[in-house]
C-alpha positions, 0 to 999 in steps of 0.5 A: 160306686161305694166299693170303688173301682181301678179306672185310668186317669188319662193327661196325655197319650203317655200319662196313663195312669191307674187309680182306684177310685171310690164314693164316700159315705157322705155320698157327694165326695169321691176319693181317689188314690193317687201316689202324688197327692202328698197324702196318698189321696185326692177328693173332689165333691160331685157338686163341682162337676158341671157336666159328664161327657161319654165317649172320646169328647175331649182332646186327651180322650180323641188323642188314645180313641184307638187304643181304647173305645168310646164306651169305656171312656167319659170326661167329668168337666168341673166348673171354673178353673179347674181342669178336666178329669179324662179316666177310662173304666175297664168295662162299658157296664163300670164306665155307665154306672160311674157316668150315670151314678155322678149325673145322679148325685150332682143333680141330687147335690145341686138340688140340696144346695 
């Protein structure tokens, strides 16, 4: 999660969109490059994520469930208002170690705190 990956931010059947996203050294932020974040960038901590769906379990994800599979897609639902984060990796393996990895800090970041 370190070294980063290119996984698809998904808002609609239309907005598809790529961006490179990475872990940071503090091992709760995760960065993400985005061309319309005023700066270039966008963070959010892992602690604000309050469950990771796998597969097409949002209505974005269901929407484009025929252009790509279930294994590759996953939802991080953060609490309160914000709004869900819809992205699709390139390969299962990549889409596993970004749902397993933020599961494993959010639980590690909730028990610090």
């Amino acid at each position: 999660m370190m070294t980063g990956s290119t996984l698809r931010k998904v808002k609609s059947r239309m907005w598809k969109r790529q961006r490179h996203f990475r872990l940071l050294e503090d091992g709760l932020t995760i960065w993400y490059k985005s061309r319309w974040a005023g700066k270039g960038h966008s963070t959010f901590s892992v602690t604000e994520v309050e469950a990771v769906r796998e597969g097409h379990q949002s209505e974005v994800l269901l929407s484009i469930a025929q252009e790509f599979p279930a294994e590759l897609c996953f939802t991080l639902v953060f609490h309160g208002r914000q709004g869900n984060l819809d992205l699709v990796a390139d390969s299962p393996e990549e889409a596993q170690a970004w749902i397993q990895g933020v599961r494993k800090l959010n639980s590690q970041g909730s028990n610090d705190g």
